[in-house]
C-alpha positions in Angstrom: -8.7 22.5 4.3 -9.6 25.1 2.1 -8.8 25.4 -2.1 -5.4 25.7 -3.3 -4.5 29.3 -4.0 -1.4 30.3 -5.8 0.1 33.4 -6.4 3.7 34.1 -8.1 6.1 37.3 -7.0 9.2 38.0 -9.3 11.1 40.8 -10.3 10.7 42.9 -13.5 9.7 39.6 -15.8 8.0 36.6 -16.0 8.1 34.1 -13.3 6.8 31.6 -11.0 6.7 32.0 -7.1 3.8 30.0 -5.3 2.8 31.8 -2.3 -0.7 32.3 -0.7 -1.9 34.9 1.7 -4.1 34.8 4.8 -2.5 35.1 8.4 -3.4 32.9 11.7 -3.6 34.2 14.9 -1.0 31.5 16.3 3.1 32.9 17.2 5.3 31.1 14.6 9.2 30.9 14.5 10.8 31.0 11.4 14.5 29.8 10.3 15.8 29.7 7.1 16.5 26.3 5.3 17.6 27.7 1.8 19.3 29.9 0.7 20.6 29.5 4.4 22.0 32.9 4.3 20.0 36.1 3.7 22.0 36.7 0.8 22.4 34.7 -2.4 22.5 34.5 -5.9 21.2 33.4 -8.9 21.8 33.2 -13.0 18.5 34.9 -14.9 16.3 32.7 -16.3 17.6 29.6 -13.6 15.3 28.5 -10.9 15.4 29.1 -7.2 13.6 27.9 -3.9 13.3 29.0 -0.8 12.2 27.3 2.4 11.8 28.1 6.2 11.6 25.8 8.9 8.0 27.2 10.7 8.0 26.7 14.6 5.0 24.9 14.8 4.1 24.1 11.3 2.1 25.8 9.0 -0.7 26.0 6.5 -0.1 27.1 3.2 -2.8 29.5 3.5 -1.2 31.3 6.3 1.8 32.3 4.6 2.7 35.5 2.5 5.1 35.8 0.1 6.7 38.8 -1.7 8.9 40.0 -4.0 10.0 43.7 -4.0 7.2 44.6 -1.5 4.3 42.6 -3.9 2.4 39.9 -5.0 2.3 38.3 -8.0 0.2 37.0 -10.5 -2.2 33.6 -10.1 -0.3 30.6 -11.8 -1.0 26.6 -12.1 0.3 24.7 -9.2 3.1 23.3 -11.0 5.4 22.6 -8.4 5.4 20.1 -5.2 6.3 23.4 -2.9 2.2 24.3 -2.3 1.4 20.5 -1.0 5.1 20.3 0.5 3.7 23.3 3.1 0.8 21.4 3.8 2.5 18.7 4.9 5.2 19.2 6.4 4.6 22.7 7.8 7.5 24.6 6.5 6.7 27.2 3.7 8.3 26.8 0.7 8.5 28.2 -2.4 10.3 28.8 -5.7 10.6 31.6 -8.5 12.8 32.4 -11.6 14.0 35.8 -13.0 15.1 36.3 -16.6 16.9 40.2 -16.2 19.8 41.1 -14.0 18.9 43.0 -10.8 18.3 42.5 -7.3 15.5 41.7 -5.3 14.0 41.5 -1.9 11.9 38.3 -1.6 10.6 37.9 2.2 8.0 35.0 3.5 5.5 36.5 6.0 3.9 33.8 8.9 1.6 35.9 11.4 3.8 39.0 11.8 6.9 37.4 11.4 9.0 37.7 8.3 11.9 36.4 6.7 13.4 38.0 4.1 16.6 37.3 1.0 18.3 39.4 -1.0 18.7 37.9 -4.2 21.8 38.8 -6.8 20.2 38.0 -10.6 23.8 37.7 -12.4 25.5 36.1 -15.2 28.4 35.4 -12.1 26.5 33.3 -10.0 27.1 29.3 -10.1 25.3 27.3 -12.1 22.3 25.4 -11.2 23.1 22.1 -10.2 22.3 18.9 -12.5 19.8 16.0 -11.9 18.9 12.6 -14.0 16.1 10.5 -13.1 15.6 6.8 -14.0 12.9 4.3 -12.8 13.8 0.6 -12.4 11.9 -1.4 -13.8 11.6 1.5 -17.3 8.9 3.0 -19.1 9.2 0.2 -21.5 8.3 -2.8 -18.5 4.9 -4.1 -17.3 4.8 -5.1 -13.4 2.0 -6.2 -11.5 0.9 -4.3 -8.3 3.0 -6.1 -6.3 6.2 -5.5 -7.0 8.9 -3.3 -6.5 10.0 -0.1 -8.2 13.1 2.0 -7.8 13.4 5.9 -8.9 16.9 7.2 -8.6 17.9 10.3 -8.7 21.8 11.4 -9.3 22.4 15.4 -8.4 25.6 16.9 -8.9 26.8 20.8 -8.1 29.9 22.1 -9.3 30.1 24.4 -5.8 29.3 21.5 -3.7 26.7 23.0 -2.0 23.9 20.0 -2.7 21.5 20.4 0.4 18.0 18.6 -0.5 16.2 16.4 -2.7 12.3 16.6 -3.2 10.1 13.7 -4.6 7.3 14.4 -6.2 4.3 12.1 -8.0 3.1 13.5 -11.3 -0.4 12.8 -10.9 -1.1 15.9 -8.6 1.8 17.6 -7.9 1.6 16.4 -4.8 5.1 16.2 -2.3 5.9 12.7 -1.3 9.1 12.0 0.5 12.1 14.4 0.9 16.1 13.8 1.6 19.1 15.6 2.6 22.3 15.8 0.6 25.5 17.3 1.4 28.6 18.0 -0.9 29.4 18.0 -5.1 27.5 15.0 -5.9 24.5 13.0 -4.5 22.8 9.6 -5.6 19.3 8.4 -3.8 16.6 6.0 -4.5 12.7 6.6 -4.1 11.7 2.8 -3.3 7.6 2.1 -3.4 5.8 -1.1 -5.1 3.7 -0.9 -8.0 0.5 -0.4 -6.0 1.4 2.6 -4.2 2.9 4.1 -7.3 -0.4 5.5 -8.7 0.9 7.7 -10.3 2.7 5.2 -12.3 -0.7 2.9 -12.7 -2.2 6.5 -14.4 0.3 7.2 -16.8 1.9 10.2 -15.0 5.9 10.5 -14.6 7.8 10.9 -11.4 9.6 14.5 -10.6 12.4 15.0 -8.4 13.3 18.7 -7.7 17.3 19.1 -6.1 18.2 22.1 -4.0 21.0 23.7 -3.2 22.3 25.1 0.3 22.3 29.2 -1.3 18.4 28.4 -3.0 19.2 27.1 -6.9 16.9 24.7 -7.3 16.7 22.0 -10.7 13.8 19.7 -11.5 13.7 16.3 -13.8 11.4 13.4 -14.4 11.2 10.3 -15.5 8.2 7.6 -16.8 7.4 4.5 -14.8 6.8 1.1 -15.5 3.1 0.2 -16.8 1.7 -1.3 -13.5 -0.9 -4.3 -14.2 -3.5 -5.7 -10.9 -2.3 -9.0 -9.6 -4.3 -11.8 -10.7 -4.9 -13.7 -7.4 -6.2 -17.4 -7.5 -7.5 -20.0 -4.5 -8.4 -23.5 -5.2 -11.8 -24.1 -3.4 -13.3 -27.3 -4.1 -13.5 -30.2 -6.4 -15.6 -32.8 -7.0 -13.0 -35.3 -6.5 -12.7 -38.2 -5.5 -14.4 -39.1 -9.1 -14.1 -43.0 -10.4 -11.7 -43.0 -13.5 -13.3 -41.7 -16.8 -15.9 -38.9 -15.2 -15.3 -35.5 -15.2 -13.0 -34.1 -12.6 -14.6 -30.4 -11.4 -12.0 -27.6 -10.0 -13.2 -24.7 -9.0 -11.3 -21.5 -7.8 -11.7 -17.9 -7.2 -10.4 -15.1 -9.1 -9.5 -11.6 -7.8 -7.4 -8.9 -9.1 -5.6 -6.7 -7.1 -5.2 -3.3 -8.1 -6.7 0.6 -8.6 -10.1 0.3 -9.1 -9.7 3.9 -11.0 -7.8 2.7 -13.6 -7.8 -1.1 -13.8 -11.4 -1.5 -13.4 -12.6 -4.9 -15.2 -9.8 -6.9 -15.7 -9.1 -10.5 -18.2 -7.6 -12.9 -15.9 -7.0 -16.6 -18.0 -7.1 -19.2 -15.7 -5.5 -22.6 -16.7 -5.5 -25.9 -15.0 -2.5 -28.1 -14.9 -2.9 -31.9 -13.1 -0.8 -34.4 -12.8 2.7 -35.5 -11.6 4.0 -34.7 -15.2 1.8 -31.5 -15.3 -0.5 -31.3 -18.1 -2.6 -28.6 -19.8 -5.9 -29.9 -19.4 -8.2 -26.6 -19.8 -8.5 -22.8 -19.6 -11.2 -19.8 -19.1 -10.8 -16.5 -19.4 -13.5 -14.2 -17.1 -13.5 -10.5 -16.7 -13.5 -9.5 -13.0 -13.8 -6.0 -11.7 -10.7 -4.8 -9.7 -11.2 -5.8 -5.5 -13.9 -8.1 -6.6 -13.5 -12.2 -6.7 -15.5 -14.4 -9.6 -15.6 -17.8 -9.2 -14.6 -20.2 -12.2 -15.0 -24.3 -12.8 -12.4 -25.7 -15.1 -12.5 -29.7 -15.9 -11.1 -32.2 -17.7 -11.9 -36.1 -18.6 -9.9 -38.6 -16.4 -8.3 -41.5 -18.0 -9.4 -44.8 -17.2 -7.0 -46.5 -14.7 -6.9 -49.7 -13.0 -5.4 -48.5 -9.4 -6.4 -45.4 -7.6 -4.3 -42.5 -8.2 -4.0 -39.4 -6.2 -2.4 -36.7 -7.7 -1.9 -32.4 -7.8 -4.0 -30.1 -9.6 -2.9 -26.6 -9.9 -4.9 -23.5 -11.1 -2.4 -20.7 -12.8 -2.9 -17.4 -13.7 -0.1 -15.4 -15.3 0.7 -14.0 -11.7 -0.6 -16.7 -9.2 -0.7 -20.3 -8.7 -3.3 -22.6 -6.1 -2.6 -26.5 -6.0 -4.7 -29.0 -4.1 -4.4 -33.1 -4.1 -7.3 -35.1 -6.0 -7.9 -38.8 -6.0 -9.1 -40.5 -8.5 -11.0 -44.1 -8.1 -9.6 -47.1 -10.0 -11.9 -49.6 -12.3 -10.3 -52.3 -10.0 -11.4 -50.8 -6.9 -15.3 -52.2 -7.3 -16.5 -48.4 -7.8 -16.5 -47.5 -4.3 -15.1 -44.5 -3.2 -14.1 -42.0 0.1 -14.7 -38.3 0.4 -13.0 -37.3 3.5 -14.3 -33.8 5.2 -13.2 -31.5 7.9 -16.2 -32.1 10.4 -14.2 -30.0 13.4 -10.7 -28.1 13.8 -9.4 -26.4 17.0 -6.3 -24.7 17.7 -4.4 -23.6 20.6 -4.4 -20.1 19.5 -3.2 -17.3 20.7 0.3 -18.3 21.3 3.2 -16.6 21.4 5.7 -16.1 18.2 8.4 -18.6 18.5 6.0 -21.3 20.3 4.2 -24.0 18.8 0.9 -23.7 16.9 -0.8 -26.7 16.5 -3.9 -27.3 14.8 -6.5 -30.3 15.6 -9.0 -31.9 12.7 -11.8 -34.6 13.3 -12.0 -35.9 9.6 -15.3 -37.9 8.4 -15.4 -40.3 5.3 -18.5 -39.6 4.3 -18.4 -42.2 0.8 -19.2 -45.4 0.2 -15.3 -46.6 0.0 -11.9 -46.3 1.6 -10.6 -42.5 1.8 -6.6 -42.5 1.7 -5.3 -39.1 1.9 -2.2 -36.6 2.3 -3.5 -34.1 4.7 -1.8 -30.6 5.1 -2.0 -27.7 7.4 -1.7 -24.4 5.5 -0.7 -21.0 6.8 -1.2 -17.2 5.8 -2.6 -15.0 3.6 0.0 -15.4 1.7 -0.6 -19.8 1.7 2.3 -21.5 3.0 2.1 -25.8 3.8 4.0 -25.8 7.0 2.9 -29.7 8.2 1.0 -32.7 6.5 0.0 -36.0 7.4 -1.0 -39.1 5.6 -4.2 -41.0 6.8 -6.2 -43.6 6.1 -10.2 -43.4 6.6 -13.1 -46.9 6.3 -16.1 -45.3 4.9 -18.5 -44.3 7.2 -15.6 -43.5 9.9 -13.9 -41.0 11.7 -10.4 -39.7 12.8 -8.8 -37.2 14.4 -5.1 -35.7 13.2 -3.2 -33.0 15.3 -0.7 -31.2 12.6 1.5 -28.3 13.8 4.4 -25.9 13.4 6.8 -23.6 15.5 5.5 -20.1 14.6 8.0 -17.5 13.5 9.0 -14.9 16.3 7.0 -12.0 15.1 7.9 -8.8 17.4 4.1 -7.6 16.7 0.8 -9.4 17.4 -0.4 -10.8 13.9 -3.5 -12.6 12.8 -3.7 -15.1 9.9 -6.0 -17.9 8.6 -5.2 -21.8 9.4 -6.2 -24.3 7.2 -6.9 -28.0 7.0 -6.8 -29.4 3.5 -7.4 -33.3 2.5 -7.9 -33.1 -0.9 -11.6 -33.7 -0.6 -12.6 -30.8 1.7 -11.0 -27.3 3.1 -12.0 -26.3 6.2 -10.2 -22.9 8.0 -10.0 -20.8 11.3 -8.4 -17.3 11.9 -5.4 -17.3 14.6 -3.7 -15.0 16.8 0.1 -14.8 17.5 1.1 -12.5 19.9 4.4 -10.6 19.6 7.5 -10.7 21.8 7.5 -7.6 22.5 3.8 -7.5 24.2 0.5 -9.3 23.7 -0.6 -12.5 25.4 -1.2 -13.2 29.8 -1.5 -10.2 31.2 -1.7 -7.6 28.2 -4.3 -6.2 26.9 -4.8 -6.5 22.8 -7.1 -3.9 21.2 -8.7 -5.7 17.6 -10.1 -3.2 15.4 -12.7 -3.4 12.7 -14.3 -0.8 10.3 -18.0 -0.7 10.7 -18.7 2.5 8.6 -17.4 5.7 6.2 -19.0 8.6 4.6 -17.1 8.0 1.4 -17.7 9.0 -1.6 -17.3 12.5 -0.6 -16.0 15.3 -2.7 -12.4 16.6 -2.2 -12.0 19.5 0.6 -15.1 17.9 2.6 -14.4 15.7 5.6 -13.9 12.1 5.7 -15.3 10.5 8.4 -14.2 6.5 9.8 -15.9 4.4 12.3 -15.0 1.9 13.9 -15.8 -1.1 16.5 -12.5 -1.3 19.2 -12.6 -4.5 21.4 -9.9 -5.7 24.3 -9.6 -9.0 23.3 -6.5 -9.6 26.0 -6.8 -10.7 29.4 -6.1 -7.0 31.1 -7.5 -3.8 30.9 -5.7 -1.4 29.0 -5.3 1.9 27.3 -3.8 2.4 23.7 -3.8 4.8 20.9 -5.9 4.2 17.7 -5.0 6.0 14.7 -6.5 6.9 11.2 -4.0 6.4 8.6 -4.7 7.4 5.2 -3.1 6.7 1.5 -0.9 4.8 -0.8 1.9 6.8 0.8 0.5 6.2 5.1 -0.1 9.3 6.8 -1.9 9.4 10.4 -4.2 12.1 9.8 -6.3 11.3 13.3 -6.1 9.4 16.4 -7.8 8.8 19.8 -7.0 6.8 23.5 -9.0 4.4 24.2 -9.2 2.5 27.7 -11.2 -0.5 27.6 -11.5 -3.3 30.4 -11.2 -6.8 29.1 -14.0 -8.2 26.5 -15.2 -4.4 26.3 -16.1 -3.1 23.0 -16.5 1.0 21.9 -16.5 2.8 18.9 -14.3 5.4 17.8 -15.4 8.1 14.9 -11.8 9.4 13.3 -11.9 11.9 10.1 -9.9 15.1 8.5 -10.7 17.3 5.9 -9.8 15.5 2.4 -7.0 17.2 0.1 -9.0 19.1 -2.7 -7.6 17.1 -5.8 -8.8 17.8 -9.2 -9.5 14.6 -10.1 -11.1 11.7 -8.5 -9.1 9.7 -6.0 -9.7 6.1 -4.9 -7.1 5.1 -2.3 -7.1 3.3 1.3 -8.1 4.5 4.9 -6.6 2.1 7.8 -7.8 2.4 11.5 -5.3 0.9 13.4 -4.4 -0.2 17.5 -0.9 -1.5 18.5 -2.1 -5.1 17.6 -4.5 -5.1 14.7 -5.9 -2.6 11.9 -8.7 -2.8 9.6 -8.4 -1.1 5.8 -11.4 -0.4 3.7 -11.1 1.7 0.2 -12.6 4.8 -0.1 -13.5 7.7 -2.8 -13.0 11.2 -3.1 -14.2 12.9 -6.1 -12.3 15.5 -7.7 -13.2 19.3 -7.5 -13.7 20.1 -11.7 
């Protein structure tokens, strides 16, 4: 990919038409998309855009555009049309002239040309109308995680509405296009707080309407300021304790969101125990974005007669981890049980809709009795699905089998198990092949990143390897792809055949979009049945 050139081609006054202009040697076919005729008009001083559909695609780079039989002058690349090209394939572009007249304005794809005549005249319609609004406003805070609408409303009193372009206002860069039809037109831009980084940045979003005969109107509107999610995970405590010491809690903290503009982030972490939950102690720790930081909060226990088991829960303002403690009563002659996971199996990889279930050999490893609420907890996302309550003499062993009917996923999917009792936490990643492939006689391609070339500067390539291993019970060939962005684009693949428990590596890459600014966003290899995702930089060209 080479550097953005622009050049603008109006008629006898100031304007704006992006174009660019080197040929390729490949045969292109061109149709118009707007103005679909070859004739059309315009008011001076409204906008217009014009746009062929290029048979294959296109670069930007390859096109020429004129006005009158000449270019134009260099301009900023204002407008989504330049990045719209590179994606898509079909040139596009768009222009303005403030005096009456007419004018020849053609596009020019290795010898092939398409050409409008174009009527500047106080009779021509009006250019159609647009408002923009973002759910939640410029006036909300959200977390990375959620979910943000952008609407856009179009209205043309000819009723010749014929496409809507989104575009993010950190770049100018195109992002997602849809057609319209008739007088009026409503559609929603739907993307989560994460993905919006131009909303995370402090940049608007800009729609741009067309119409079927070329008049073209833009508007924008401000997002919501998008905070990282404060993630928390309860991962050990000193309990059991005897009643009166210290109980210990300790948990993880990581925030999810842009590195590039969250950076080091406050995250207050509270914990709340008890039945009747109670406010027992807080910390605050700064934790760079994608990182985790480990915190201890405590409190005194009160001096009871019986032992008492009971929750404690960590709490950020986004996220909350709860585990079961026990505490040791006075009347209990001090001795206490700390039960551990010594062992867990599954009888992973099953199919989604059958039964997962999950074995534990627990040890009490104290001087006492260790009665406990165990629990089997699913996903990334931590979900109890089973628990069981057991009873363990110090110094012995047990063995509990928990389990749940997994949900009928149409994809393969992996996902951590775990076995909690309160005193220990012991885990084990699981596969659950889809129903609509995976499992005896398939064969499942995992994927894992082993290496990039990142940071590199923008316009260079960006290479991705990666480790691909048939983990099925067949040999098999499959697809992996190289998908790229906040907004997924595959921007390289290759086949792969590998015989069961064979392992290769693939090398994917392309050639980086020159942005201005530096860029921190994720690169995903992915098979049928697995990806991988690592976070990568690309340094802007000033």
């Amino acid at each position: 990919m080479r550097r953005r050139e622009y050049v603008t081609a109006v008629g006898s006054s100031v304007g704006a038409l992006a174009t660019t202009g080197v040929g390729t040697a490949q045969t292109v076919a061109l149709e118009r998309v707007h103005p679909a005729e070859s004739e059309t008009a315009v008011r001076p001083g409204d906008r217009i855009g014009f746009e062929v559909a290029a048979t294959p695609g296109v670069d930007p780079t390859a096109t020429d555009w004129e006005v009158d039989g000449s270019e134009g002058r260099a301009i900023e690349p204002n407008a989504p049309f330049w990045s719209y090209t590179h994606i898509t394939g079909h040139p596009a572009a768009y222009g303005r002239f403030d005096e009456p007249g007419t004018h020849d304005v053609s596009v020019t794809v290795d010898g092939t040309t398409v050409s409008w005549t174009v009527d500047v005249t106080s009779r021509a319609p009006a250019a159609p109308t647009l408002d923009v609004t973002c759910d939640p406003g410029p006036d909300a805070t959200i977390t990375v995680r959620d979910e943000v609408d952008v609407t856009a409303s179009a209205a043309d009193d000819s009723g010749r509405l014929h496409r809507l372009f989104w575009q993010e206002g950190r770049n100018a860069t195109y992002v997602d296009r849809t057609d319209l039809s008739g007088a009026t037109a409503t559609t929603t831009y739907a993307t989560t707080g994460g993905n919006a980084i131009w909303f995370i940045g402090g940049y608007p979003m800009i729609a741009w309407v067309a119409c079927r005969d070329g008049r073209l109107t833009a508007a924008r509107t401000d997002g919501p300021s998008v905070a990282a999610f404060r993630t928390v995970s309860i991962t050990g405590t000193n309990a059991p304790v005897r009643a009166g010491d210290d109980l210990v809690v300790d948990a993880d903290v990581e925030p999810e969101g842009n590195a590039t503009y969250h950076g080091f982030v406050d995250v207050e972490v509270d914990l709340i125990v008890g039945h009747d939950p109670t406010h027992v102690d807080s910390e605050t720790v700064a934790v760079f974005t994608g990182h985790a930081e480990t915190v201890s909060l405590e409190f005194a226990t009160a001096t009871v007669r019986n032992t008492q088991t009971f929750p404690v829960r960590v709490e950020t303002r986004d996220d909350t981890s709860v585990t079961d403690v026990t505490v040791i009563g006075t009347e209990d002659g001090g001795s206490q049980g700390h039960l551990e996971v010594t062992d867990l199996e599954t009888n992973a990889p099953v199919t989604g809709g059958e039964w997962l279930e999950v074995t534990a050999t627990l040890s009490n490893t104290g001087n006492g009795p260790a009665g406990r609420e165990v629990e089997l907890v699913v996903g990334h996302d931590p979900t109890t699905v089973d628990t069981q309550s057991v009873t363990v003499g110090a110094g012995e062993t047990t063995t509990v089998s928990l389990g749940y009917e997994t949900y009928p996923v149409n994809n393969d999917d992996e996902f951590p198990v775990y076995i909690r009792t309160g005193d220990d936490t012991a885990s084990q990643t699981v596969l659950v092949y889809g129903r609509n492939g995976g499992g005896n006689g398939q064969s499942t391609f995992a994927v894992s990143i082993t290496g990039t070339n990142a940071p590199v500067t923008g316009g260079q390539w960006l290479s991705v390897t990666a480790a691909v291993e048939n983990v099925g019970d067949s040999a098999g060939a499959h697809d992996i792809e190289l998908v790229v962005g906040r907004t997924p684009e595959v921007v390289d693949g290759a086949s792969v055949s590998l015989a069961p428990g064979e392992t290769t590596t693939v090398s994917l890459g392309y050639e980086t979009y020159p942005v201005t600014n530096d860029d921190v966003f994720p690169v995903m290899v992915r098979s049928p049945h697995g990806s991988d995702t690592r976070t990568v930089t690309v340094y802007g060209t000033d």
